[in-house]
N, C-alpha and C positions, 0 to 999 in steps of 0.2 A: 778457256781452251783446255782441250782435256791434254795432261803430261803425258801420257801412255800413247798418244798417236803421234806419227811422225813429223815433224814441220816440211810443210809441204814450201816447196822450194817454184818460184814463181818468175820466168822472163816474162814482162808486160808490156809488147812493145807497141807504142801509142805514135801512128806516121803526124801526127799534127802538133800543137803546143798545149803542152797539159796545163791545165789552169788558166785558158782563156775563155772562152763563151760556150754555150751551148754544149755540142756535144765534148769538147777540152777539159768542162765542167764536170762533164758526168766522168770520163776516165779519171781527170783526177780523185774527186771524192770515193770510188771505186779502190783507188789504190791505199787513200788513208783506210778506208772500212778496210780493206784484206791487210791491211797490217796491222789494225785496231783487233783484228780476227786472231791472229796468227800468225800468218804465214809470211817468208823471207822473201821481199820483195824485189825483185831489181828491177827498172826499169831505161827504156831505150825509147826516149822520145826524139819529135824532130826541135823543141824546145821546151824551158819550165820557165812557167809565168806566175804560178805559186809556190811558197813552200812545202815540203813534204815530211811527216814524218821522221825521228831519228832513225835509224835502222833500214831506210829505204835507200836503197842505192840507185842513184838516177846517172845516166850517161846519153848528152843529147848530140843527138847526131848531126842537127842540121846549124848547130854554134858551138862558138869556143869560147867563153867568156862569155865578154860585152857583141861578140864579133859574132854575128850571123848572116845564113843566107835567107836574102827574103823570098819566100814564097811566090810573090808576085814576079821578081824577077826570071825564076827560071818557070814558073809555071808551077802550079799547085800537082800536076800529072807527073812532073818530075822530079819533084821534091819526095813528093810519096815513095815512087822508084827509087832514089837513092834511099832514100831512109828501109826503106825492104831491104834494100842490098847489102847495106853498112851490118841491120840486126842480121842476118844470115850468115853474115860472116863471122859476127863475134859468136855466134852459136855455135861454130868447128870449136873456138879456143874455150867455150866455158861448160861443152853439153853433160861433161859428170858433173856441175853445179846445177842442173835443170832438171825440176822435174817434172813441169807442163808448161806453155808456151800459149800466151795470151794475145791474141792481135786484134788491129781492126782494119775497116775494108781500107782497101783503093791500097794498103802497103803490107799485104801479106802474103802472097803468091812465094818467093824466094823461102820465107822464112819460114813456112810452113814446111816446104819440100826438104829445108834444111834439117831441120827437126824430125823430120820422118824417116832423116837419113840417118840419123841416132838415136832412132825408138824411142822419140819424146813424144807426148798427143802437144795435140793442138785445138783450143778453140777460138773462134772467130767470134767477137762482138758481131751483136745484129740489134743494131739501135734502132732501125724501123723493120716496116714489113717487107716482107721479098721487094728486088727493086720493081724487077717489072711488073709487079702489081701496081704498086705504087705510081710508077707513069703512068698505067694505062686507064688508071682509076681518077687521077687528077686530069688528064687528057682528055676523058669521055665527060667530064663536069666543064672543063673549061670552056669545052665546044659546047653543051648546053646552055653555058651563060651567056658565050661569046669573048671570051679574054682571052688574050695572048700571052704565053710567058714570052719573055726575051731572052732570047741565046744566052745560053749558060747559068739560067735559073735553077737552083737545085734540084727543083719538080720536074723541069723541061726534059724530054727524051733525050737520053746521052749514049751513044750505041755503045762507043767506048768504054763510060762507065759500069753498063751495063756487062761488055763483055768481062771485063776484069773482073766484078763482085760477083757473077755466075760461078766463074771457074775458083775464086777461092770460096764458096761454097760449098764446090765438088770437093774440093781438096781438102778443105779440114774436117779433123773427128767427129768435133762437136759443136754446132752453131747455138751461139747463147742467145737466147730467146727471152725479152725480158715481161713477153706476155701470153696470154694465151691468143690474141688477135693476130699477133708476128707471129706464131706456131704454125698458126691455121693455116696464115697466108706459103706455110712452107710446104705443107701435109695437103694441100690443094694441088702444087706443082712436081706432087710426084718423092718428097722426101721422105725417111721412114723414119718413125718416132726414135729410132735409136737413134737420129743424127742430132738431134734435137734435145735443150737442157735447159731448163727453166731456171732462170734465176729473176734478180727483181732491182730496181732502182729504190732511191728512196728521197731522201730532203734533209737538211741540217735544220735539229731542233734547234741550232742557238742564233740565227736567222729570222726561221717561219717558229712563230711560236702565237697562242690565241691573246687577245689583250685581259687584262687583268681585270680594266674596266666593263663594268655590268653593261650589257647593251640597253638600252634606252627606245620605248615604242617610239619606233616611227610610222610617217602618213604614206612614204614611200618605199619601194623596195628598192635598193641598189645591188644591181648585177653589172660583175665585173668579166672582160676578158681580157686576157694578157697572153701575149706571144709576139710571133712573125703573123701580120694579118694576108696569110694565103689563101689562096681558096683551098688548098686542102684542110685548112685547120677550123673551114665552113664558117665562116665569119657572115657569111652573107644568109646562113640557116639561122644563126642568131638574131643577126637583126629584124629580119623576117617574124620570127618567133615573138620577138621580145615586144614588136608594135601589133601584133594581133590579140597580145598579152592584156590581161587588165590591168598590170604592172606600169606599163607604160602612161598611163595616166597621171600618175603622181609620184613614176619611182624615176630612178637614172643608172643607163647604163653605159658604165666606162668602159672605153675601149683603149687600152695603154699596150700599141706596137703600131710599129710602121706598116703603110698600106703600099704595096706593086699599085703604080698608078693607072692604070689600067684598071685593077682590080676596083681601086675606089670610086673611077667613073662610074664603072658598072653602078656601086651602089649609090651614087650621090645621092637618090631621092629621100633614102632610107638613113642613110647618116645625118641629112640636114634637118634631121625632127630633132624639136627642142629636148625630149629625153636624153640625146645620145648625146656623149660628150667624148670626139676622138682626142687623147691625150700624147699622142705619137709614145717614143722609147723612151721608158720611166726608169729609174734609178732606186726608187720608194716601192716596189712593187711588194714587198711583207706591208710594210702600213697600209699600203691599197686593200690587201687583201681583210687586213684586220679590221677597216671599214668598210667592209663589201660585207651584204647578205649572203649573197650566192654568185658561183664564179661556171661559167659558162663554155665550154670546150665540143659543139657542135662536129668535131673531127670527120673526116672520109675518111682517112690513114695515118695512124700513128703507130710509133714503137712502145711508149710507156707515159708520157704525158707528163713528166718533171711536176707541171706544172698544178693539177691534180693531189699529188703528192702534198706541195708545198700551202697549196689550198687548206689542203685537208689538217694541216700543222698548224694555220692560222686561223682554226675555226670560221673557215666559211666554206660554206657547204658546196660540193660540188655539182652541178650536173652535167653529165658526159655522154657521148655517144659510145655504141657498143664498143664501137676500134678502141678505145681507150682504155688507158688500165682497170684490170679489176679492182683497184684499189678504192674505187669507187662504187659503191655497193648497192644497188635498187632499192628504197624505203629503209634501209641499213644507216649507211652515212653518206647516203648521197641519191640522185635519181638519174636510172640511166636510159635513154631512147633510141630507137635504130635509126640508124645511119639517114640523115637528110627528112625524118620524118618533125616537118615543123610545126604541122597539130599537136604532134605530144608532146614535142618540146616548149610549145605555146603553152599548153595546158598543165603541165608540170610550174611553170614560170609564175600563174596565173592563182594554181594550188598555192603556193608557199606566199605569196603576196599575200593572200587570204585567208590561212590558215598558220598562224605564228607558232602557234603551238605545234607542230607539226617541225617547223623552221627551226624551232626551238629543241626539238628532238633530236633531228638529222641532226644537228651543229654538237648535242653532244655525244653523239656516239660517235662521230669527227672526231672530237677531241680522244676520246677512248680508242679509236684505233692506232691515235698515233707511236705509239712504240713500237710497230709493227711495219713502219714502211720507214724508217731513219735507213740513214745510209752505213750505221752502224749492222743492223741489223742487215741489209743487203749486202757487205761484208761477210759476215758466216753464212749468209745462204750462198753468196758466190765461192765461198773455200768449199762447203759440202760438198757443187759442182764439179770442181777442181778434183776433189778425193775422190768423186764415184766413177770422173771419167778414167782418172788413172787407175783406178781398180779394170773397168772395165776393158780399158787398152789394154791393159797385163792380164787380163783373164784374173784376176782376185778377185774373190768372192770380200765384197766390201760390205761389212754388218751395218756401218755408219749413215752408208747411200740413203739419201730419204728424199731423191727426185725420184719418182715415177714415172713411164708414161703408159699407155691406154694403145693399144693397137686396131682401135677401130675406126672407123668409118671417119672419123673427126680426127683421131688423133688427141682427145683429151688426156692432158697432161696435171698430176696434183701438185701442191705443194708444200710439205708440210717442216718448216726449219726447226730445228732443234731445238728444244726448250732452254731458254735462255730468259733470266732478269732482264731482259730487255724483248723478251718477245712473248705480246700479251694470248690469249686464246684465241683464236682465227677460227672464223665459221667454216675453213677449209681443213681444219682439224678431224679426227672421225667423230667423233659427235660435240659440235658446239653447242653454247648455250648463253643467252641472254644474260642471264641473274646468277649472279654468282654464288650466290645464297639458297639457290634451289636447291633441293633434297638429293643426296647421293644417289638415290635410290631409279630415277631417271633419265639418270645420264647415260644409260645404255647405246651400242654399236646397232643400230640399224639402216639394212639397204633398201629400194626400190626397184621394182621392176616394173615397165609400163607398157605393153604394146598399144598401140594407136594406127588408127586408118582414118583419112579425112576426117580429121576432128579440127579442123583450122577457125570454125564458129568458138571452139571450145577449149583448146589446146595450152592456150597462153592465160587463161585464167586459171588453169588447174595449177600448173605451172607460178605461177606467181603466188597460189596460197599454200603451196610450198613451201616457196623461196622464206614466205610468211612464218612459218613453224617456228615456234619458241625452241624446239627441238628440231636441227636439220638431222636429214641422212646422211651418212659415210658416203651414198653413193646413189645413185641414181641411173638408171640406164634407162632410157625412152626410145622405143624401136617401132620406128617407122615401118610399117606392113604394107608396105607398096600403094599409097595413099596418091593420089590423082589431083590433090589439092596442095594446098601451101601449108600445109602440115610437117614437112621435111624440113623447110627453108626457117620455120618458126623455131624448132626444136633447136635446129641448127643453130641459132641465133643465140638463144640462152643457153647453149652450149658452151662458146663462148666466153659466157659472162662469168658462165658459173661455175669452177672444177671441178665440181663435184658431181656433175653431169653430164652424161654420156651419151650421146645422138649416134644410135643404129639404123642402117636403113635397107631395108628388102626388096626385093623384086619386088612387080605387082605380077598378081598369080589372076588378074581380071576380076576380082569379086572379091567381096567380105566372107569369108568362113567362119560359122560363127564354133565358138568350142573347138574343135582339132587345130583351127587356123591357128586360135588365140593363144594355144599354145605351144604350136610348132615358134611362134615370136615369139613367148614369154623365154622359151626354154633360150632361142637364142643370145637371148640378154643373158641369160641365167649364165651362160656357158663363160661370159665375158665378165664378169665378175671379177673387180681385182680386189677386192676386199675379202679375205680369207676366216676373220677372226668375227664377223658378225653375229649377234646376238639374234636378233628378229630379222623375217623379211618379209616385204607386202607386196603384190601385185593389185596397183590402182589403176583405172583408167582415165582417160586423158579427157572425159568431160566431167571430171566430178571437181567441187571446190571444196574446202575444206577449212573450217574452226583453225586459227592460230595454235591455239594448243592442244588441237588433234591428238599428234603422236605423241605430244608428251601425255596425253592422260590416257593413251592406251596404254606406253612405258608403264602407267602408277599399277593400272588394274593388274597386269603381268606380276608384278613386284605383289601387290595384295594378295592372288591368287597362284600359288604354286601350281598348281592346275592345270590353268588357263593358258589352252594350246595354242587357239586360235578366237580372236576377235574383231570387230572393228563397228562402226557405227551405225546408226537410220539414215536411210535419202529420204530426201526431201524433192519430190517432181512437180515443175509447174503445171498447173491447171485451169483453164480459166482465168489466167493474170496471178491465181495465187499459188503458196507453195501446200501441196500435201502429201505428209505422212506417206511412203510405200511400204501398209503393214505387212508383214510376216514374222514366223515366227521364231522368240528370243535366240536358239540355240541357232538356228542361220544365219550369215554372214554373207551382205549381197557380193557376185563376184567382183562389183567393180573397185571393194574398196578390201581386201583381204588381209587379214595381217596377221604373222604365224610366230610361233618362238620356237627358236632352229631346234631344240629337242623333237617337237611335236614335227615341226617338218620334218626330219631325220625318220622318226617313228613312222610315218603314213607314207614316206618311199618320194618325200612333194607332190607333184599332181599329174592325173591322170590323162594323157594326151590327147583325148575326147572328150567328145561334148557329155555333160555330164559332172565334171571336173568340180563341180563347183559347190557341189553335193556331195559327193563321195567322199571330200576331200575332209569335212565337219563329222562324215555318219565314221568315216574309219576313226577320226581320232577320240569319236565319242566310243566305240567299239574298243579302243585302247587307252578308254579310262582316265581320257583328257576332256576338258571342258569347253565349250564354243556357246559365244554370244555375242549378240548386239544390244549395244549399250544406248540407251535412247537417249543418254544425255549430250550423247555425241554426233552433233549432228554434220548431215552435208549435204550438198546441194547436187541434185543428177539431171544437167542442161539437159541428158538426153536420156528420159525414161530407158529402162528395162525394152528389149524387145522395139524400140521405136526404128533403129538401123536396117529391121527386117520388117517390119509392118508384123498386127495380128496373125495373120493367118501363118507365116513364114515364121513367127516367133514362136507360134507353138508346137508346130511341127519339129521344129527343131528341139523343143524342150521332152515332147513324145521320146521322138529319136535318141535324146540323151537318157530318159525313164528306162528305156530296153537295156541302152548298153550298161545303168546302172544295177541291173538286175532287179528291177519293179516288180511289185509282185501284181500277176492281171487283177485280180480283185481291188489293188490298192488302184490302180488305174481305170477299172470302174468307179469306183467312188470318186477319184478324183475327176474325171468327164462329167460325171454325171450333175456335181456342185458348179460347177461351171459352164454350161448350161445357160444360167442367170447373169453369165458376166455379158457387160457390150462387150464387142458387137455381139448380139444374142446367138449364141448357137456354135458360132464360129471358131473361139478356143477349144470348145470343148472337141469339134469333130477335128478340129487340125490336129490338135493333142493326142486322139486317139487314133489316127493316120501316120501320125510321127511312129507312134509306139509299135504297130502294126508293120507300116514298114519296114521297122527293125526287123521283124520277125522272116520278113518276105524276102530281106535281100541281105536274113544269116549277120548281119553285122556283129561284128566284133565284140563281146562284151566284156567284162572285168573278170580277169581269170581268178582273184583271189573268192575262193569260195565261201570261206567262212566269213568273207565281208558280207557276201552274198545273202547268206543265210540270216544274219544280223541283221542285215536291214528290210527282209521278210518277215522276220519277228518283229521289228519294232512298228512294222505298218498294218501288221495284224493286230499289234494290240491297241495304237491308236485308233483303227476302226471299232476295237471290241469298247473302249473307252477304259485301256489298264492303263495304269505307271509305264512309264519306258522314255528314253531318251529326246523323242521327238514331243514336241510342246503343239 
């Protein structure tokens, strides 16, 4: 804890019994982490069923002693009620000892309004996702399967409940978010990122921890689930998954929670195969996990997934659905699948049975994340929360605050906690890395920029060799250009997963614009930027895939070449079943895969709003004595040729049109018609190229007002016709 910042002073008032199940659990461990943290804890529960901390001050409202009121007797709706009402009231006699106020639902109405009446903030736990999402999302699956809940089942529609956790949603400052799926679900119904504060859960190492003993090949794979078996928590996508699996052949999967009976009719066919072994509610669930390969969490809706956490602490690997915590990382330390899709979660199940080495990876980069999601560790992220909202309620400018959020279209939130002994390198960092041991010299800040229009063939692979990069980006922004396809909905998705990624989305303007359009998007992203301090930035497109170590070995060439403004790698287009070469020449840089170092950007003003951009962008920074190449060791794959979005004829036209407004000189655009010619379709580039260029002429378009770009790049195409030295290769 740093001595120089003030001890942030904390009312915690918890309406249930702190240190009983579930969610009793997580407030408790919350309140040792924030005193483990720092800060002065008092708490106002409606009972304590574990110990606490020295220095924690507890006062339970709903006992005296041995002497309690049971819940069940007056009703769990009115027990909450008095418990709001009792903390409200000691907030008049203690509010100079207060200097944020911590609640959760169903008893926080009073005590929030109490505290607002003494210029306290207020945040509200938000253990799951909005409620009414949550109904209406188990409700529409229920009626697909056909199960009933029974009156008063936590999922079943509660109008009540619902009205009550609405309105303390209105009413407090700050709603703690312990994910980005719970964010979403807020930022969907209308909340604004300011309302909204990311903090995180975690797992007790001295519990979940991995076994000591070496794992031993087995003939089967054992997958584990552990919970409440609800249908939200998709139990029924698991079992599904796990018999279409090749897993299922000679592996076994535990099921240790109780089943809604109802819900287990539904599956009875699917539970009475010999894999599956339902173990009802276990008490051994760390040793389950420690003998489990992989632990299985299928979710429709969750808040953070405890159990994920806990997984991940006992070395067996996770796989989760998107709603589920980030904590769970795609090919990282774990595998993650959208929501109810049981092909992939088949084929993920089916991978790792088959593939050990693979199993054997994920389980230990598990193991390496874990100091990163302890409940220790979720302690100082939640005091950071606490200090950046009370700056912000007082108008302080708080140097410390290092939640951010993202004002756009998503609402993407980062999160990056404090550098602590306990808190390892997170790919959510501004630039992570794999190997610790890597060369300083690479570790550089670089962003992304992506505009995209129906690329949903293409989108999610680009995307995924990304995610892949031994070197991530600080940032990410992918801007939907008014795409007709499921290109929004995909972006969306791994938005989500990933913080570092940013889902913009545009009008549709009826058509692809190729050049002015690409960059009336690009620059939108550009504008949204919350990364200040970057190093490099690239503008890629959303069908190209990319080498793991891509961007780091652009990083090296940047680092080897003081120079070296701009560069990036060769596409590779299929052809006939195979991949080939799309040659041009060294000092060009195709546009799909651009990648700048912000001096050289800065120097050349970024790019020019027309078509054209792509070129101008290389000849200026060669004009100002910076260097541009493609490196052919670096390769990548372009699903969708050059030009293929527009067809030949439309492609070249287009490329004419941007020749003019580059200021071509006419001679250089005879020769270049005239060599093309020869290309398939015969004839056809070359006249539409010279129509493109033409029309320039005919309908005055706009050209590049810097002259002496101008004139530079008339001399360089005059002497590459004459056959002199000059810039162009």
């Amino acid at each position: 804890m740093d001595k120089n910042k003030k001890t942030i002073r904390v009312l915690y008032s918890f309406p249930n019994k702190l240190g009983a199940q579930r969610i009793c659990y997580t407030a408790w461990q919350q309140v040792i982490g924030l005193a483990a943290a720092g800060a002065e804890v008092t708490v106002f529960t409606g009972g304590l069923l574990r110990p606490v901390p020295d220095g924690v001050t507890v006062h339970t409202t709903l006992a005296r002693g041995k002497l309690r009121i049971p819940y069940k007797l007056i009703g769990s709706k009115r027990a909450m009620a008095l418990h709001d009402s009792i903390v409200s009231r000691r907030i008049k006699a203690m509010a100079s000892e207060i200097d944020i106020v911590h609640t959760w639902p169903q008893g926080a109405l009073r005590t929030i309004e109490a505290a607002k009446s003494f210029g306290i903030p207020t945040v509200l736990e938000r253990c799951n996702a909005h409620t009414r999402f949550s109904y209406e999302v188990v409700r529409r699956e229920c009626e697909r399967l056909g199960v009933s809940l029974p009156n008063g089942h936590e999922s079943a529609f509660n109008e009540d409940v619902l009205r009550v956790e609405e309105e303390e949603f209105r009413r407090a400052d700050r709603l703690l978010c312990p994910s980005e799926f719970v964010a979403k679900t807020f930022l969907d119904r209308g909340f604004s990122p300011g309302q909204l504060a990311r903090h995180t859960y975690g797992f007790d190492e001295k519990v979940y921890y991995p076994s000591s003993e070496p794992r031993e090949p087995r003939q089967g794979l054992t997958m584990l689930f552990v919970g409440v078996c609800a249908v939200r928590k998709g139990v029924h996508y698991a079992l599904e998954a796990w018999l279409k699996s090749s897993a299922s052949e000679t592996g076994t999967l535990l099921i240790a929670g109780e089943f809604l009976p109802a819900y287990a009719e539904k599956l009875k066919s699917m539970l009475s195969h010999p894999s599956v072994h339902v173990l009802g509610h276990r008490n051994n669930v760390p040793e389950l996990m420690r003998q489990s390969d992989i632990l299985v969490l299928p979710s429709l809706e969750e808040g953070y997934a405890l159990v994920i956490a806990e997984a991940i602490g006992s070395g067996c690997v996770p796989l989760a659905s998107e709603a589920c915590t980030e904590s769970c990382r795609h090919m990282d330390n774990g595998l993650v699948h959208r929501v109810g899709d049981v092909d992939a979660l088949s084929q993920q199940i089916s991978m790792l049975h088959e593939d050990r080495a693979l199993l054997h990876r994920l389980r230990e980069a598990s193991v390496r994340t874990i100091p990163e999601i302890t409940w220790t560790a979720a302690g100082v992220r939640l005091l950071q929360v606490y200090r950046e909202t009370i700056a912000a309620y007082h108008g302080i400018k708080d140097d410390s605050a290092v939640y951010t959020m993202d004002n756009s279209h998503r609402g993407s939130m980062t999160v990056s906690p404090p550098p602590t002994t306990a808190t390892a390198v997170s790919r959510t960092d501004s630039v992570a890395y794999e190997d610790a041991a890597m060369s300083p010299c690479v570790v550089k800040k670089y962003v992304l920029i992506s505009p995209v229009r129906d690329e949903e063939a293409y989108i999610a692979k680009t995307i995924d060799s990304v995610v892949s990069q031994t070197v991530r980006p600080a940032e990410w922004i992918i801007i939907d250009d008014g795409s007709r396809d499921d290109t929004g909905r995909i972006i969306d998705e791994y938005a989500l997963r990933y913080p570092w990624i940013v889902a913009l989305h545009r009008t549709d303007r009826g058509h692809r614009l190729a050049g002015a359009g690409v960059m009336e998007a690009f620059y939108s992203g550009y504008e949204r930027l919350r990364s200040e301090d970057w190093e490099f930035i690239g503008k890629l497109d959303g069908d190209v895939i990319l080498e793991p170590e891509y961007f780091e070995t652009c990083l090296r060439r940047f680092t080897e070449d003081a120079k070296l403004g701009l560069c990036g790698g060769v596409l590779y287009c299929e052809d006939d079943g195979q991949l080939k070469l799309d040659r041009h020449p060294e000092n060009h840089v195709r546009g799909a895969l651009k990648f700048y170092r912000r001096s050289c950007w800065n120097n050349i003003g970024g790019l020019i709003k027309s078509p054209g951009w792509d070129t101008v962008d290389e000849i200026h920074a060669n004009m100002l004595g910076w260097h541009t190449k493609s490196f052919s060791d670096l390769k990548a794959i372009h699903n969708r040729p050059n030009g293929a979005a527009a067809g030949a004829w439309n492609d070249s036209v287009k490329n004419g049109r941007a020749d003019y407004v580059s200021g071509y000189h006419p001679a250089f655009i005879v020769a270049k018609c005239a060599k093309r010619l020869l290309q398939k379709p015969y004839g056809v580039r070359s006249f539409a190229h010279a129509y493109g260029y033409l029309s320039g002429y005919a309908g005055k378009a706009v050209r590049i007002g810097n002259k002496d770009l101008v004139r530079y790049i008339r001399n360089q195409q005059i002497r590459r016709m004459l056959f002199l030295e000059g810039s162009w290769k």
